[in-house]
VEXROKE-385163 format. One record per residue (C-alpha): residue in one letter; x, y, z; residue number from 1. Coordinates in steps of 0.25 Angstrom, whole numbers, plus 5000, padded with zeros to 4 digits. Layout:
VEXROKE-385163
(a, (X, Y, Z), NUM)
...
***
This chain:
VEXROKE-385163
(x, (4464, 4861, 4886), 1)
(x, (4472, 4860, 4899), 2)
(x, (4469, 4843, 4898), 3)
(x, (4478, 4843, 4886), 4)
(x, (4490, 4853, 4890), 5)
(x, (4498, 4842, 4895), 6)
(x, (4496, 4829, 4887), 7)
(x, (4500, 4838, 4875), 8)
(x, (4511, 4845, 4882), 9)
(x, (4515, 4829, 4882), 10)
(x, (4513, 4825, 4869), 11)
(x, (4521, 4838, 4862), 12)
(x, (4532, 4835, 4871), 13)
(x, (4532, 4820, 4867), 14)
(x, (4531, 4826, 4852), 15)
(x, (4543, 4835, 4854), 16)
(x, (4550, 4825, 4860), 17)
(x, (4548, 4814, 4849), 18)
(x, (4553, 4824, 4839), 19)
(x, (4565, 4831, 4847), 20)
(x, (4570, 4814, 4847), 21)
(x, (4567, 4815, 4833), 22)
(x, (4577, 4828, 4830), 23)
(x, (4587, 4822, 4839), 24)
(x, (4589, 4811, 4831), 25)
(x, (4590, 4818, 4816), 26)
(x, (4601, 4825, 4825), 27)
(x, (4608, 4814, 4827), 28)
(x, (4607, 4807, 4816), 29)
(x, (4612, 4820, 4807), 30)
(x, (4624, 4821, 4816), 31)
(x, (4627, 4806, 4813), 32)
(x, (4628, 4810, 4796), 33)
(x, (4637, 4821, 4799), 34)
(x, (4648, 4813, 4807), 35)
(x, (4648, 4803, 4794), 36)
(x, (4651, 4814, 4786), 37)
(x, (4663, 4819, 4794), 38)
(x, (4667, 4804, 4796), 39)
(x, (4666, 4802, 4781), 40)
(x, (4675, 4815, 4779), 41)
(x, (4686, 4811, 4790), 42)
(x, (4688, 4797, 4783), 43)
(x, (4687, 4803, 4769), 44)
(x, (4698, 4813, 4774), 45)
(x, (4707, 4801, 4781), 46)
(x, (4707, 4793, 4768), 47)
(x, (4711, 4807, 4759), 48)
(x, (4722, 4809, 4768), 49)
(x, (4725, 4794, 4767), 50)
(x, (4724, 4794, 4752), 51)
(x, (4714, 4784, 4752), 52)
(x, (4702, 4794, 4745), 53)
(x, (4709, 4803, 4734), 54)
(x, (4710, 4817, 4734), 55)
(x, (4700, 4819, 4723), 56)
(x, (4690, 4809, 4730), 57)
(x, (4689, 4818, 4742), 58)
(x, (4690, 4832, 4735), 59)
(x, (4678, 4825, 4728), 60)
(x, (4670, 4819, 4738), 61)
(x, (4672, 4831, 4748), 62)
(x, (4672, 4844, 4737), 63)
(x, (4684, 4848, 4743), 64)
(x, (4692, 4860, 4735), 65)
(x, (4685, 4860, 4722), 66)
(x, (4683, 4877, 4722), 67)
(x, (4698, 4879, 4721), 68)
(x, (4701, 4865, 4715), 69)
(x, (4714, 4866, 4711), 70)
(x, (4719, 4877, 4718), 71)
(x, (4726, 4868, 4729), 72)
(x, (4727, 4852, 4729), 73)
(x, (4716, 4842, 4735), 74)
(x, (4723, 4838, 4748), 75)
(x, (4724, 4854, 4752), 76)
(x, (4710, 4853, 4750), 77)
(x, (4707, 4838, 4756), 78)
(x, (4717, 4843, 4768), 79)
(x, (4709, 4854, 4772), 80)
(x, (4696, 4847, 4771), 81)
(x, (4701, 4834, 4779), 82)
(x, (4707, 4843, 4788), 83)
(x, (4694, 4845, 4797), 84)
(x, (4693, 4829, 4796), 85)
(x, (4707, 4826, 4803), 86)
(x, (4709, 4824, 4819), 87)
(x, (4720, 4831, 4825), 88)
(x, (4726, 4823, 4838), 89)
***
């Protein structure tokens, strides 16, 4: 029994290893979708406030104020939600 302590000792850590490389990766590779999405977001918001994209196409696309639709108009709404999206200098 003591002839295989350290050959298995090896081979789990070589296991362990493999799939610790393996995790690692999903990691990075889930953080890479959630910078599209923010990048999508800040463009979107760019082009709203440039009146590129209509009001009703990002109120749309995003779900933005459509519990109290009509209790205040779409860029108070679009305006709060791209305010997160802007860089202060």
């Amino acid at each position: 029994m003591r002839d295989n302590f350290r050959p298995n000792v090896r081979l789990t850590t070589n296991i362990l290893m493999v799939i610790g490389t393996f995790l690692i990766a999903i990691n990075l590779a889930s953080i890479g979708k959630q910078d599209k999405k923010y990048i999508q977001r800040r463009d979107d918001c760019a082009d709203a406030s440039a009146r590129v994209i209509t009001e009703d196409r990002i109120v749309k696309k995003y779900k933005i104020g459509q519990v109290v639709e009509g209790y205040l108009d779409k860029s108070f709404y679009i305006d709060k939600f791209c305010s997160f999206y802007r860089q202060i200098y």
